[in-house]
N, C-alpha and C positions, 0 to 999 in steps of 0.2 A: 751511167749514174742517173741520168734526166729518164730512164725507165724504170726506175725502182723508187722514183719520189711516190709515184701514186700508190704504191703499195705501200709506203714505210706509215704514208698520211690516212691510211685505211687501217693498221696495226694502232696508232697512236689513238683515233678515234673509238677505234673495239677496247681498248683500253683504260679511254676515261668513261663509258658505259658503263666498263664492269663496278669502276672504282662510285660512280653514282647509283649502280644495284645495290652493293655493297652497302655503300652507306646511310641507303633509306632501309634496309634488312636492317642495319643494329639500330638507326630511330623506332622501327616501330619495335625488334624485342624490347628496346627501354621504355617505349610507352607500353607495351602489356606487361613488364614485370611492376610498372608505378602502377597502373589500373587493378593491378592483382593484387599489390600491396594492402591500395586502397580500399579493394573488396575484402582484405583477411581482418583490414583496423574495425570496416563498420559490424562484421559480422561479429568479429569480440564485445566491439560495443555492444553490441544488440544482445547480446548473452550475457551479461552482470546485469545481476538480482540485489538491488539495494536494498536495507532490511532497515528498517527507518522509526523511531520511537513514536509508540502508540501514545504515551501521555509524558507529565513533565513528572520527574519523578528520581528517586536513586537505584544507581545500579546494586540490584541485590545479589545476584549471581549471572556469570558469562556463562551457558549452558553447553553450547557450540563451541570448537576448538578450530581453529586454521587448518585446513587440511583435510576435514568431518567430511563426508557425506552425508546429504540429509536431504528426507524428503518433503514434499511439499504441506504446507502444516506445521513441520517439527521446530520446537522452541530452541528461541536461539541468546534472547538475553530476558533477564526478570526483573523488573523496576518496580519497586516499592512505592506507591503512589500516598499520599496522608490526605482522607477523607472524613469530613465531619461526622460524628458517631450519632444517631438518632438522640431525636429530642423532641418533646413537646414544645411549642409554641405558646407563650403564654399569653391571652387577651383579657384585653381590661375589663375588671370584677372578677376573673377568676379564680378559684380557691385554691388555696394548696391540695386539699384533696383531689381538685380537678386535673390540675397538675401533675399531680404525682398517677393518678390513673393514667393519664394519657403517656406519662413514662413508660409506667408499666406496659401500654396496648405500643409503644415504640419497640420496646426490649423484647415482647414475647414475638412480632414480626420477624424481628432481627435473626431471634433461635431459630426461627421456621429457616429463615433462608440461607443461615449459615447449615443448616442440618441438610439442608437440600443438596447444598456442595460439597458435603463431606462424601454425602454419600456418591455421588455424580464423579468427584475425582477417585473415590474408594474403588467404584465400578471399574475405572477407567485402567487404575494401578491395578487391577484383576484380568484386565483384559490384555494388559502389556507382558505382564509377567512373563508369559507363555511364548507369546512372540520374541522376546530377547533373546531368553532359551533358548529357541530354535534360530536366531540370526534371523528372523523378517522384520525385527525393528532393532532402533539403534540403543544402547543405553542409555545413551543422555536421555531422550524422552520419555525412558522410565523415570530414570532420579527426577528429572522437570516434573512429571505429574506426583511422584513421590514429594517432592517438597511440598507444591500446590495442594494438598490431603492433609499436609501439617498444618500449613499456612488457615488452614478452612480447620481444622481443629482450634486451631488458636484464636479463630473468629468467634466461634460456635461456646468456646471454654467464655470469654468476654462480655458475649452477649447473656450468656447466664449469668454472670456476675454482675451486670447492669441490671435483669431483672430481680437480682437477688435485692439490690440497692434502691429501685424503685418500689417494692414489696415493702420496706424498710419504711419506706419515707411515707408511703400512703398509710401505713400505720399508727404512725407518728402523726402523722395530719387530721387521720380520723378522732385523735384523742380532744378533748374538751380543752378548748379556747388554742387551737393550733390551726384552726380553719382560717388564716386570716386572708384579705384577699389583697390583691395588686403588686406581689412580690416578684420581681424579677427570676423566669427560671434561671439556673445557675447552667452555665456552660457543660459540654459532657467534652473532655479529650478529644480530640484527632484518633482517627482509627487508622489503622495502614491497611491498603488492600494491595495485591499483590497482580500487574498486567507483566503479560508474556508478548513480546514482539518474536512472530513467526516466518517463518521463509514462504515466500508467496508461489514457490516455484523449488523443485527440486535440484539440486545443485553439490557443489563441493565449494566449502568455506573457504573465501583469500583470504581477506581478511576482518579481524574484530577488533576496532577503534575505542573501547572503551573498557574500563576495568571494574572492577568489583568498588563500591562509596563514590561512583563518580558521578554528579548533579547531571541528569539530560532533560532537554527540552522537548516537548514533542513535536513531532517529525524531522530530530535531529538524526539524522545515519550513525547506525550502530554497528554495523557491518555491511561485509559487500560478497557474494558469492556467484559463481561460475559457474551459467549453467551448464548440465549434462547434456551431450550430444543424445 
């Protein structure tokens, strides 16, 4: 028996060896499945595209849909911003006729530059058309520049009728004993103009946090998207 102690004491020790191999093998596969973990969280992190409001304003239309692919560029929500509509400045001694010219040289700018974006989104819905057609671009970013074409009609239709109304007044002004001076110009309406927040990066939409009449602030997140490998 006193012959096989050194060998039972040489099996026992081969045997807590194994069982300490053993146990630093499943410590470290548990430290490289947390390490891999950890690399698959940051690398998701690092891949959402937050799409964040350009001004403070109302949601006019969600463009983008959960689930979209869209690329980089393509509008993703439309916020109705209200902008003070031209107007002369009135300084003291000045005439109404002064006034009312300077209306008018307010309004006839206006048509220039709304005529410019008519035609600038006009070109743009000519150049999509084609591309949809064929599947190189998405619909939504046709309907988005289609609206934005209206939107610039509706500027363009406005600013006519402001010239049409400054036309009016400086005729009225020109008439004998209507020149008088130191009057207060009279306020012109809030205009609305129309900003698109765009996806900065090509992706597919999680998700869209906001709804069509809902007040955002700017650089409030209006959505969140995934980018494409």
């Amino acid at each position: 028996m006193n012959d096989h102690a050194p060998l039972s004491c040489v099996l026992a020790s081969k045997r807590k060896r194994a069982l300490c191999v053993a146990a630093c093998v499943a410590l470290l596969a548990v430290a490289s499945a947390c390490g891999s973990s950890n690399s698959s969280e940051e690398s998701a992190a690092r891949g959402i595209i937050v799409v964040n409001a350009p001004a403070t304003g109302e949601v006019r239309r969600v463009i983008a849909r959960e689930g979209m692919v869209v690329t980089e560029g393509a509008p993703i929500v439309e916020i109705a911003v209200m902008t003070e509509g031209p107007r002369a400045t009135p300084t003291p001694g000045e005439s109404a006729e002064s006034r009312a010219a300077g209306s008018f040289r307010a309004a006839d700018a206006e048509i220039e530059a709304a005529r410019a974006e008519v035609v600038r989104h006009d070109a743009e819905v000519r150049r999509l058309t084609p591309l949809v057609a064929s599947g190189e671009a998405p619909q939504a970013q046709l309907d988005a520049e289609r609206a934005l074409y209206e939107r610039a009609e509706q500027r363009l239709q406005q600013a006519q009728d402001a010239k049409q109304r400054a036309e009016g007044d400086l005729r009225v002004a020109r008439q004998p004993g209507q020149n008088q001076t130191g009057t207060a110009a009279q306020p012109t309406p809030p205009r609305e103009q129309l900003v698109t927040a765009v996806a900065s990066s090509a992706g597919t939409v999680s998700v869209v946090s906001v709804r069509v009449g809902e007040r955002v602030k700017a650089g409030q997140p209006l959505a969140t998207l995934r980018a494409n490998d």
